[in-house]
Residue frames relative to the residue before (quaternion, step in Angstrom):
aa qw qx qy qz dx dy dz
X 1.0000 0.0000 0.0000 0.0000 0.00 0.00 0.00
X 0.6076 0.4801 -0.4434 0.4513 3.71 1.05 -0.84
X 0.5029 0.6269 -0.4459 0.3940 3.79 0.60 -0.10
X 0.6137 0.6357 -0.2266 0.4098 2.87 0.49 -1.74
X 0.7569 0.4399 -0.2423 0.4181 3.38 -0.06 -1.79
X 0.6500 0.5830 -0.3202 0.3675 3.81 0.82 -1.36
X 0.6465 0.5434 -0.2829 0.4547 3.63 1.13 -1.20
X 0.7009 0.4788 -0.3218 0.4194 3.64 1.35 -0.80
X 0.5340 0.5637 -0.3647 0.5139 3.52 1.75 -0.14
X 0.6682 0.5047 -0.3019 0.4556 3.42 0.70 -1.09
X 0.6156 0.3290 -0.3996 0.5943 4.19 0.22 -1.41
X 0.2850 -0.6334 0.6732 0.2538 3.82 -0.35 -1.16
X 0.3589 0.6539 -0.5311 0.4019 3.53 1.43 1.28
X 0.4108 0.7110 -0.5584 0.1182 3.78 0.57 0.26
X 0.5905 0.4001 -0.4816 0.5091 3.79 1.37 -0.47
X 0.4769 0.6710 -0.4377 0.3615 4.08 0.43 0.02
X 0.6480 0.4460 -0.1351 0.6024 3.60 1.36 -1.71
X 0.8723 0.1701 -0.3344 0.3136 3.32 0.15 -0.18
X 0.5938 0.3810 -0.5584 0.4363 3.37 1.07 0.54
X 0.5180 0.5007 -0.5470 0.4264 3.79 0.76 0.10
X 0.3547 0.6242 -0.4651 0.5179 4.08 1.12 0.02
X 0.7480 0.5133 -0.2441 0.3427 2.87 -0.20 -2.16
X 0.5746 0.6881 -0.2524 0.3642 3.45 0.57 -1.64
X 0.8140 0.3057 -0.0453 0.4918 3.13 0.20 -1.95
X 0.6644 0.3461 -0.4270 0.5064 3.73 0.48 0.08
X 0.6207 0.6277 -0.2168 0.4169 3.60 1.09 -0.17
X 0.7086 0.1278 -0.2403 0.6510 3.42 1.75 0.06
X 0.5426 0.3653 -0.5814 0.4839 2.88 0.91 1.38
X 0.6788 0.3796 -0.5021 0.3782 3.08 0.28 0.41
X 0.5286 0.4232 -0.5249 0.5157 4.20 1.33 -0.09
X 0.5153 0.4827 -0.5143 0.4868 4.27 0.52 -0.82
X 0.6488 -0.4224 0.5983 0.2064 4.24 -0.20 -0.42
X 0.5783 0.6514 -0.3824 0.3084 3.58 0.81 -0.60
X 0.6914 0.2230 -0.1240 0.6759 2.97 1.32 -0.62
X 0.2042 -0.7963 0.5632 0.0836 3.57 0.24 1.22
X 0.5370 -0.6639 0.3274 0.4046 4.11 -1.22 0.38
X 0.8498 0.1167 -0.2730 0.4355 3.26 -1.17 0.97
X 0.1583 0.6717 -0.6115 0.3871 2.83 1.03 1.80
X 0.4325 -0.6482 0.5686 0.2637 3.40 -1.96 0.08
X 0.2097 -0.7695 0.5754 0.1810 3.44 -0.06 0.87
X 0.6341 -0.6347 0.2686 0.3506 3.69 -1.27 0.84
X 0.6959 -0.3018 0.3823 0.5278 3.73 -1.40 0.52
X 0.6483 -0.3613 0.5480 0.3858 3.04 -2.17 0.22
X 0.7008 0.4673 -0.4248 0.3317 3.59 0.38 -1.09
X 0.8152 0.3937 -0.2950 0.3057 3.46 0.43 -1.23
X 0.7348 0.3061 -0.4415 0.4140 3.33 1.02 0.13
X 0.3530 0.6246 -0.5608 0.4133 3.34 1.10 1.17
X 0.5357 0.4629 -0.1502 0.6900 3.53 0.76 -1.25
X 0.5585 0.5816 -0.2852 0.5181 3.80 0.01 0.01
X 0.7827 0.3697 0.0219 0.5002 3.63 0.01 -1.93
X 0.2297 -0.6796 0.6181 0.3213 3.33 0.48 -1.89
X 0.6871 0.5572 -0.3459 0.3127 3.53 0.99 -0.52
X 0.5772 -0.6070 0.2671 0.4765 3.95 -0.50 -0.30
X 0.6349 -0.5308 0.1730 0.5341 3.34 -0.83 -0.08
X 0.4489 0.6700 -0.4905 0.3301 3.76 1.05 -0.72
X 0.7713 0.3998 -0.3678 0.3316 3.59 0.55 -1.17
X 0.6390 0.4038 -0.4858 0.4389 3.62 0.92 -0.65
X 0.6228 0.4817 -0.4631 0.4069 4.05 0.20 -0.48
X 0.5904 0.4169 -0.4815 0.4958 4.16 1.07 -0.18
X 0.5169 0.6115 -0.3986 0.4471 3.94 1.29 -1.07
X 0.7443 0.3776 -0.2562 0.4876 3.69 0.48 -1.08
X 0.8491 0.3188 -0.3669 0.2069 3.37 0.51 -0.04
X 0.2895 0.7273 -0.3420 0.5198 2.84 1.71 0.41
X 0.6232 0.5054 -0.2132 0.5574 3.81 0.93 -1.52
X 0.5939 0.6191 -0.2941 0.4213 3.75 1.15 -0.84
X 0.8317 0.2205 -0.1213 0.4950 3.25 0.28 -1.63
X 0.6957 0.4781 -0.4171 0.3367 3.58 0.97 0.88
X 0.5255 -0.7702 0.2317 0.2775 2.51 1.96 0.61
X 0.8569 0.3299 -0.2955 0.2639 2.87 1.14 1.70
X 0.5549 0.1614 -0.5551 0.5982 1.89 0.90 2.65
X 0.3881 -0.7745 0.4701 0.1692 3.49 -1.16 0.60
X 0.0689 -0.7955 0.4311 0.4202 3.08 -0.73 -0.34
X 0.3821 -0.6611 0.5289 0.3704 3.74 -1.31 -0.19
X 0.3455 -0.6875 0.5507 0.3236 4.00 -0.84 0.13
X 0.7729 0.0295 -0.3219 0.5460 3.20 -1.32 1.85
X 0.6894 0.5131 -0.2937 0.4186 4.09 0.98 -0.05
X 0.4202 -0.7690 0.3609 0.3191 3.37 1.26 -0.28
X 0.5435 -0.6101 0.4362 0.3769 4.12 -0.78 -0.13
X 0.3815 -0.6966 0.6006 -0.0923 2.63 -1.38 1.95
X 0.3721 -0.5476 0.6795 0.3163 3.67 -1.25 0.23
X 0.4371 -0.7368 0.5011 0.1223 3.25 -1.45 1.21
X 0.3597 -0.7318 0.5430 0.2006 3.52 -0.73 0.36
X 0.2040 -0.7942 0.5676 0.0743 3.68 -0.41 1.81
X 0.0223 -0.6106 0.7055 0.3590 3.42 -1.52 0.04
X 0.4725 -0.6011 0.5769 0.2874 3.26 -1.52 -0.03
X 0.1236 -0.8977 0.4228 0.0052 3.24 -0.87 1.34
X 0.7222 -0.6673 0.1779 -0.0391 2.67 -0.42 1.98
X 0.3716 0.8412 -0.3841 0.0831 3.96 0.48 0.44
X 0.3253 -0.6205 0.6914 0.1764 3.50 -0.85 1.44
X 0.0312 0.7520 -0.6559 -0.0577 2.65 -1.63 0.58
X 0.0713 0.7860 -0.5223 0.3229 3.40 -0.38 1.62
X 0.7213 -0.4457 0.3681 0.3816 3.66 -1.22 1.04
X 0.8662 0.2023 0.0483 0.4544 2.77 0.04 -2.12
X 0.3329 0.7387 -0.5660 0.1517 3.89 0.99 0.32
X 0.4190 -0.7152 0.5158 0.2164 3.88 -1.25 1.00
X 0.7023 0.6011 -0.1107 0.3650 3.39 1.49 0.19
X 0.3811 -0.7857 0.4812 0.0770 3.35 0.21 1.80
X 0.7294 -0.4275 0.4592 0.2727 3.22 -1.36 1.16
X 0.5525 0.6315 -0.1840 0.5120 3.58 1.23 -2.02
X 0.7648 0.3497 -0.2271 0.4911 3.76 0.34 -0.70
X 0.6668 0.6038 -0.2292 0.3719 3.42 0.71 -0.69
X 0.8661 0.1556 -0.0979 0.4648 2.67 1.83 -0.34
X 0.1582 0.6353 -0.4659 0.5953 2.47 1.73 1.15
X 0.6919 0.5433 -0.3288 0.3436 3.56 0.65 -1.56
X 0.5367 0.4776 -0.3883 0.5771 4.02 1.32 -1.03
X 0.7457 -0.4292 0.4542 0.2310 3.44 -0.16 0.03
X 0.6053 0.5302 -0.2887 0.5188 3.74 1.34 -0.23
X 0.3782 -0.6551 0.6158 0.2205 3.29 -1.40 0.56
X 0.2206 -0.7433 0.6224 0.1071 3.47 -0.95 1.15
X 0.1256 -0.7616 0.6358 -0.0004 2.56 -1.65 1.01
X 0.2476 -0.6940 0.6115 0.2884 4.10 -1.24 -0.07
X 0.3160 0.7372 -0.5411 -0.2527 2.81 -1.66 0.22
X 0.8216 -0.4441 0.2560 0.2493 3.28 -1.27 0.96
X 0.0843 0.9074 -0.3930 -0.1229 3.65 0.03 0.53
X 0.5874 -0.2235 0.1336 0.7663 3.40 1.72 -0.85
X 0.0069 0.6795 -0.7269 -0.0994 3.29 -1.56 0.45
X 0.3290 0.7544 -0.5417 0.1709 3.90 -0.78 1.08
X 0.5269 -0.6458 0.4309 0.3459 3.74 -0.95 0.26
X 0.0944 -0.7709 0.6295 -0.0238 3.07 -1.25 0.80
X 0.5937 -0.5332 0.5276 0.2914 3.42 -1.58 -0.01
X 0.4826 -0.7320 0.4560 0.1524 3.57 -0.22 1.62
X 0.3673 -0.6070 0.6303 0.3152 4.04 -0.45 1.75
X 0.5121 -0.4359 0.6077 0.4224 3.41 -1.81 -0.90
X 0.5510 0.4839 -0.4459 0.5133 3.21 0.45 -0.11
X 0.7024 0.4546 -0.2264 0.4988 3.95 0.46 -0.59
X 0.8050 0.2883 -0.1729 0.4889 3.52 0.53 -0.91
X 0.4362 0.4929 -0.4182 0.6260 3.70 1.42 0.21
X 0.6549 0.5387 -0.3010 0.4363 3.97 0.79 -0.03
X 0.7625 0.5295 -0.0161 0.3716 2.56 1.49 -1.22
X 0.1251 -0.8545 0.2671 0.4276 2.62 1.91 -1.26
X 0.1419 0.8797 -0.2771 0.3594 3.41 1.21 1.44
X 0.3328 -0.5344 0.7125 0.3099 3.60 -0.48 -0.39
X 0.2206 -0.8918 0.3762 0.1205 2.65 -1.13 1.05
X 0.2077 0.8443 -0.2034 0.4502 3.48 0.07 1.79
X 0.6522 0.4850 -0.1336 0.5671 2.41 1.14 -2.39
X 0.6978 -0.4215 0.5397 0.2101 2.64 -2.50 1.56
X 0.2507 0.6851 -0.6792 0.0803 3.82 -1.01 0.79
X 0.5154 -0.6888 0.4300 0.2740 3.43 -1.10 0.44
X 0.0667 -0.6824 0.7061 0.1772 3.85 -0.67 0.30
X 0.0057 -0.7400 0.6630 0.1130 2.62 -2.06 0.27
X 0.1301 -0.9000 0.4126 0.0525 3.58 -0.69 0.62
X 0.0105 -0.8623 0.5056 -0.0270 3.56 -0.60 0.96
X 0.0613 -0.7459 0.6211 0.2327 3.97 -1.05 0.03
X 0.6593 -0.5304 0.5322 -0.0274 2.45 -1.63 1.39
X 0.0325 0.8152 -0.5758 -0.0534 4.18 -0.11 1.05
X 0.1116 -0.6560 0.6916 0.2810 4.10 -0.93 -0.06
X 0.6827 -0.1164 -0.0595 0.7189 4.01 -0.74 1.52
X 0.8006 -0.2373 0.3011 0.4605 4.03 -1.51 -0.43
X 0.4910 0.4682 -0.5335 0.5051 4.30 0.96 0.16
X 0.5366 -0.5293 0.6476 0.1119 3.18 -1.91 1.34
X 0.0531 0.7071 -0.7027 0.0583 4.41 -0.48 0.87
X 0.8393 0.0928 -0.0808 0.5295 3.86 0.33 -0.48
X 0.0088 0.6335 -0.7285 -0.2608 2.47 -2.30 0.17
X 0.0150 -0.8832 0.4468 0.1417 3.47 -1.70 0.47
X 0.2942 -0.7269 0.5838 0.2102 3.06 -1.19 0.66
X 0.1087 -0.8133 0.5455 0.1708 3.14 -1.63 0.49
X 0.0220 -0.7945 0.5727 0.2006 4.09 0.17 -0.02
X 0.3256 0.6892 -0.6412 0.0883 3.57 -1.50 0.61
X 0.6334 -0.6281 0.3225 0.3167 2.88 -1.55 1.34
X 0.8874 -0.2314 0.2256 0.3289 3.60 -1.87 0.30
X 0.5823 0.6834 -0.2056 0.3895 3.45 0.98 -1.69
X 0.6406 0.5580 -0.2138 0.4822 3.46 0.72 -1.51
X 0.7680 0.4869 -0.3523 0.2215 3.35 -0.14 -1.66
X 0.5561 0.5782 -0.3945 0.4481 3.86 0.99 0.16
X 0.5827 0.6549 -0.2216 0.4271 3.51 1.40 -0.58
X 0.8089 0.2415 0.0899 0.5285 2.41 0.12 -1.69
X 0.7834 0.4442 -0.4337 0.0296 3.83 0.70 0.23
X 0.2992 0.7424 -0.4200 0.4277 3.36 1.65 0.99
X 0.8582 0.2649 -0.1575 0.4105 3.76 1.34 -0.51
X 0.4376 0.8568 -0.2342 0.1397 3.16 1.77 -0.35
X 0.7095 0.4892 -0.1450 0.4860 2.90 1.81 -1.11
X 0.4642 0.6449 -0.2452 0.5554 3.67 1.85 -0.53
X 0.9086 0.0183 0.1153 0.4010 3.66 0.17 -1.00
X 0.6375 -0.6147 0.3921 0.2490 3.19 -1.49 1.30
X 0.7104 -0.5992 0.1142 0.3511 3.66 -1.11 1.22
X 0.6527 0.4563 -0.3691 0.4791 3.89 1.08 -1.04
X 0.6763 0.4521 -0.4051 0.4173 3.87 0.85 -0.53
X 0.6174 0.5288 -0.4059 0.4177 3.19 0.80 -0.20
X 0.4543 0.5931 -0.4239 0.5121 3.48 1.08 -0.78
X 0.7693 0.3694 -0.2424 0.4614 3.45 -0.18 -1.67
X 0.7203 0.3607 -0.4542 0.3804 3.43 0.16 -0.53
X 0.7854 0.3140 -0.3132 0.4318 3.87 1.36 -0.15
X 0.6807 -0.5819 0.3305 0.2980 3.11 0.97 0.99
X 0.5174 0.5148 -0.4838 0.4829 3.30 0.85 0.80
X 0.3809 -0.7491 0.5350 0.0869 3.32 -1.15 1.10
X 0.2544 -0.7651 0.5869 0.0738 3.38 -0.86 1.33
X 0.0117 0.6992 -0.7025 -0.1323 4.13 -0.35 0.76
X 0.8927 -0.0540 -0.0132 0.4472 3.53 -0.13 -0.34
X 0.1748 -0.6990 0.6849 0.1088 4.17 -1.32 0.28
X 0.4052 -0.6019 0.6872 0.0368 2.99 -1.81 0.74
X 0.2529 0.7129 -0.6471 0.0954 3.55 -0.79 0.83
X 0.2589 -0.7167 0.6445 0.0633 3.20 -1.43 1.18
X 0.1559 -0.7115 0.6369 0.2527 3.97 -0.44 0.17
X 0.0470 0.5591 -0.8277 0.0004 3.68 -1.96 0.00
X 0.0488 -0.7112 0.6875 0.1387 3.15 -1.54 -0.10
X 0.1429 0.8657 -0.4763 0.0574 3.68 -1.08 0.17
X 0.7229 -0.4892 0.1243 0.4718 3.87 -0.56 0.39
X 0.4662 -0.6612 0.3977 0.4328 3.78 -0.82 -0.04
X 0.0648 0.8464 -0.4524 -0.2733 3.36 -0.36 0.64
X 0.8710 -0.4238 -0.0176 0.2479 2.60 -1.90 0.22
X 0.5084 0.5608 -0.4001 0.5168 3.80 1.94 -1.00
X 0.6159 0.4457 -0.4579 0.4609 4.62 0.48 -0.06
X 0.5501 0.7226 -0.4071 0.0972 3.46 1.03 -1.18
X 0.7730 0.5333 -0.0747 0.3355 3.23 0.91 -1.21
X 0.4277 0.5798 -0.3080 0.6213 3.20 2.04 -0.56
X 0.7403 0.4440 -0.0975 0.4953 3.78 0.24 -1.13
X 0.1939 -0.8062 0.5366 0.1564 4.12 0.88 -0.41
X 0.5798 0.4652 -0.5129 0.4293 3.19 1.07 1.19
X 0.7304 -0.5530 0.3271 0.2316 3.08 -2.08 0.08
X 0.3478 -0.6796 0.4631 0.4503 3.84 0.19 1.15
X 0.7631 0.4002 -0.4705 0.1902 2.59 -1.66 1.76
X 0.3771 0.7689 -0.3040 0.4173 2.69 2.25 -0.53
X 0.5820 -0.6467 0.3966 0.2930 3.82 -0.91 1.24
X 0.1739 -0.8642 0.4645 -0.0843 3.61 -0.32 0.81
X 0.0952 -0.8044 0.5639 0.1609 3.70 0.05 0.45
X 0.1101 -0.6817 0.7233 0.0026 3.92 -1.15 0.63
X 0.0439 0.6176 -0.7840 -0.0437 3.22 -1.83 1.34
X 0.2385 -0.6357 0.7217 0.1349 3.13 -1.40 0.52
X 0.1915 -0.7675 0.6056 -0.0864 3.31 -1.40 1.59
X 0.0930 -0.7497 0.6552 -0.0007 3.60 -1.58 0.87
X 0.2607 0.7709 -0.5598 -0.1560 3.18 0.23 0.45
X 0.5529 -0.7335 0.3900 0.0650 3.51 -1.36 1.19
X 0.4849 -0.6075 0.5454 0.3136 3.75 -1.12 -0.05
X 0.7879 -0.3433 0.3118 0.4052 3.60 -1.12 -0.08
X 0.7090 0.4893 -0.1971 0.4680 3.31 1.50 -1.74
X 0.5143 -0.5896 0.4789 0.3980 3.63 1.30 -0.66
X 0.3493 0.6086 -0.5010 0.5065 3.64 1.79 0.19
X 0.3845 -0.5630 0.6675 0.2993 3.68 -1.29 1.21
X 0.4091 -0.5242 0.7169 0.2095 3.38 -2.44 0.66
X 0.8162 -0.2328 0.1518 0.5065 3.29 0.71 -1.06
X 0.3505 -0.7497 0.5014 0.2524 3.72 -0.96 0.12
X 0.0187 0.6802 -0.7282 0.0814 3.90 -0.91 0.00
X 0.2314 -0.3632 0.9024 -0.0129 3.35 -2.14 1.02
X 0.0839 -0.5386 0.8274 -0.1349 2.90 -1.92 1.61
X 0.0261 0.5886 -0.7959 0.1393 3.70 -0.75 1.37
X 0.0117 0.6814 -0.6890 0.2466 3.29 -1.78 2.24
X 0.5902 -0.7170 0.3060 0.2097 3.02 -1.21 0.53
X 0.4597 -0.7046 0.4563 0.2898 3.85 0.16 1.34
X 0.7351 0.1149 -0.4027 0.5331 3.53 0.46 0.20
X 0.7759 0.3876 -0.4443 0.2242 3.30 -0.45 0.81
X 0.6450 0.2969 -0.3886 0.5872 3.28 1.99 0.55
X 0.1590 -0.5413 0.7864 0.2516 2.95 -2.36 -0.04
X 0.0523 -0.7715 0.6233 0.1162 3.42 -1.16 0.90
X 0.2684 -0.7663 0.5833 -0.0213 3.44 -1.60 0.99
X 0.1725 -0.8465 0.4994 0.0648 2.73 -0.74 0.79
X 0.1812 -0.8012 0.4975 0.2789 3.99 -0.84 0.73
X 0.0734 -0.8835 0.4606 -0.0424 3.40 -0.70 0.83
X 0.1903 -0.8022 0.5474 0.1436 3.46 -0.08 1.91
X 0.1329 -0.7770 0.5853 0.1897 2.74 -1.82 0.45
């Protein structure tokens, strides 16, 4: 093995070996081979195993880590993690916070704060809004954890008016409870989905690797007249939701 390791110092291919590791311990665990809350082998054996040194499997495992799928225990060794899948209706009048939805999979939910400050409305934001684009609105932006694992981020944008409302709860709670909890009435919402790579300014919020597949909705929810309250982009992790939708007819 002390060879081994020297050749990965010499080519400079050690960040190659351990994501071709990573890789290969990664579809075994989506194939089932490694089924959840398995024990995945010692450091040694999947040195001796690989061929590579240890550094690369401990970069392989952490990678498998911050995607949240696998953990480890101290003196017990690394374990494949058990996911739920978290569940989102999506509906005007739904009494259910994101927060609950994932509470319901079995995860504690958590917020945290990330920045909250005014800015100068893109076009792409204030055409949502129905704005000029320019005008001084406030964003705000939080991520969304299930137990201590990063599943969302959000943004919100809304105009000036709001920021008395909503600023005693914004950072605490997910957007329709917050509404309800400020007394604004939601009759109907727009949502548009896309989806696209992580990049690299989300990467670090999320402990993945820019590029990782990413789903994005963008959201309006509206008044009676069809005048937007506010707008927000919600970018989450494709494996860890299903979204529904209720649809009267």
């Amino acid at each position: 093995m002390a060879a081994r390791t020297k050749t990965e110092k010499a080519n400079g291919n050690r960040d190659l070996l351990y994501r071709d590791v990573a890789d290969k311990l990664r579809s075994r665990i989506s194939s089932g081979k490694y089924p959840p809350k398995a024990k995945l082998p010692s450091l040694y054996d999947l040195v001796e195993e690989f061929g590579v040194s240890a550094i690369s499997v401990r970069r392989a495992l952490k990678d498998l880590t911050y995607e949240g799928l696998v953990y480890g225990e101290q003196g017990r060794g690394v374990f494949v993690k058990e996911k739920g899948i978290i569940h989102r209706v999506l509906a005007a009048t739904t009494d259910q916070s994101i927060g609950d939805e994932i509470a319901r999979a079995g995860f504690t939910p958590n917020i945290k704060e990330i920045s909250h400050t005014r800015i100068k409305a893109t076009e792409e934001v204030a055409a949502r809004l129905k704005l000029k684009p320019g005008t001084r609105i406030w964003q705000h932006q939080k991520i969304a954890y299930a137990d201590q694992e990063p599943v969302s981020l959000h943004y919100l944008f809304y105009p000036e008016p709001l920021a008395a409302k909503l600023k005693d709860t914004i950072g605490k709670s997910f957007v329709f409870r917050m509404l309800e909890n400020a007394k604004i009435k939601v009759v109907q919402s727009r949502f548009e989905f896309g989806a696209g790579g992580l990049s690299a300014e989300h990467a670090d919020h999320f402990k993945q690797l820019p590029g990782t597949p990413m789903g994005h909705i963008y959201f309006t929810p509206q008044t009676k007249d069809g005048n937007p309250i506010l707008t927000g982009l919600t970018i989450y992790r494709s494996d860890r939701f299903l979204f529904a939708f209720d649809v009267p007819h």
